[in-house]
C-alpha positions in Angstrom: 0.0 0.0 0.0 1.4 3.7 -1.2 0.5 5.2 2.1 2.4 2.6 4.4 5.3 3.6 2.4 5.7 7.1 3.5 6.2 9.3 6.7 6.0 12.3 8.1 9.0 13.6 7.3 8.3 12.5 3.5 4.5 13.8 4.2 5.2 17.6 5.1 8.0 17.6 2.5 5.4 16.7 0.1 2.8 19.2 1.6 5.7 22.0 1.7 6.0 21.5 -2.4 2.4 21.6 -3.1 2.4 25.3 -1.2 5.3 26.3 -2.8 3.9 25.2 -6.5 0.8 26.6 -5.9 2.4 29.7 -5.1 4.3 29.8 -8.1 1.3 29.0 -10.7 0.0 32.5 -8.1 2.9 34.4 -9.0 3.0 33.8 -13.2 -0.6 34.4 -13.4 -0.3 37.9 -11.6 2.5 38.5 -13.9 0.8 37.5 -16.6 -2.5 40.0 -15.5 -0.4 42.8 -15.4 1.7 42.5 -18.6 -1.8 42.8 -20.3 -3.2 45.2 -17.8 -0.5 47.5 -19.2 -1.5 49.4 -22.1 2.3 51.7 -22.3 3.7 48.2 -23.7 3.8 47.1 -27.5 2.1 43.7 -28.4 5.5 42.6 -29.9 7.2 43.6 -25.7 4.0 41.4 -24.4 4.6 38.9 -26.9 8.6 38.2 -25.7 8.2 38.6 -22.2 5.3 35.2 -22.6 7.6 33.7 -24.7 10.5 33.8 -22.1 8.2 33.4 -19.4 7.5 30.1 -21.0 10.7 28.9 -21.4 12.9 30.4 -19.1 10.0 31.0 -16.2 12.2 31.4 -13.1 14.5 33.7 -13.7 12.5 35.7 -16.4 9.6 36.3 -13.6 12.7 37.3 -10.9 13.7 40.0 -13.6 9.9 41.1 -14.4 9.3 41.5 -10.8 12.6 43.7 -10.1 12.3 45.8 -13.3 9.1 46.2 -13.2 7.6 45.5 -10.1 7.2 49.8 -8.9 4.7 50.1 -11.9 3.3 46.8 -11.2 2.3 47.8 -8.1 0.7 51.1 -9.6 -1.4 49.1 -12.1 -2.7 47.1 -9.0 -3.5 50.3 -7.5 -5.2 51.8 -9.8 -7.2 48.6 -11.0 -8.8 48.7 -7.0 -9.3 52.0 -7.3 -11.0 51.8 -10.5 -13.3 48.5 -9.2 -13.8 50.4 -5.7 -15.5 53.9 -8.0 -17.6 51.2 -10.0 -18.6 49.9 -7.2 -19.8 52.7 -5.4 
């Protein structure tokens, strides 16, 4: 049986990678919102930075999130603001 064959060592370890995948899959797809939430960019700069994050995810989402993480943070700002006035 595939249960009697593990512990809890093997068990958190195993818990520990499902948060920690999860929260990746978290992080590209709030990347991915706000490379399209960003109207300043060209199709063709939208277009490369998928393509890398595709095939070089790791360290192209490290180098989206330092270059560009200041406006990022004012697109997310401005999207809740924008909800928040439709809202009310």
């Amino acid at each position: 049986m595939f249960l009697a064959d593990i512990n809890l060592g093997e068990a958190l370890l195993l818990a520990l990678e499902i948060f920690f995948f999860v929260i990746w899959i978290w992080i590209l797809i709030t990347i991915l919102t706000d490379l399209f939430r960003d109207h300043q960019m060209s199709g063709w700069g939208k277009a490369a930075w998928v393509l890398f994050l595709v095939f070089v995810p790791f360290i192209t989402a490290l180098i989206y999130l330092i270059a560009r993480g200041e406006g990022m943070r004012d697109r997310a700002i401005k999207a809740q603001t924008d909800a928040k006035q439709h809202m009310d």
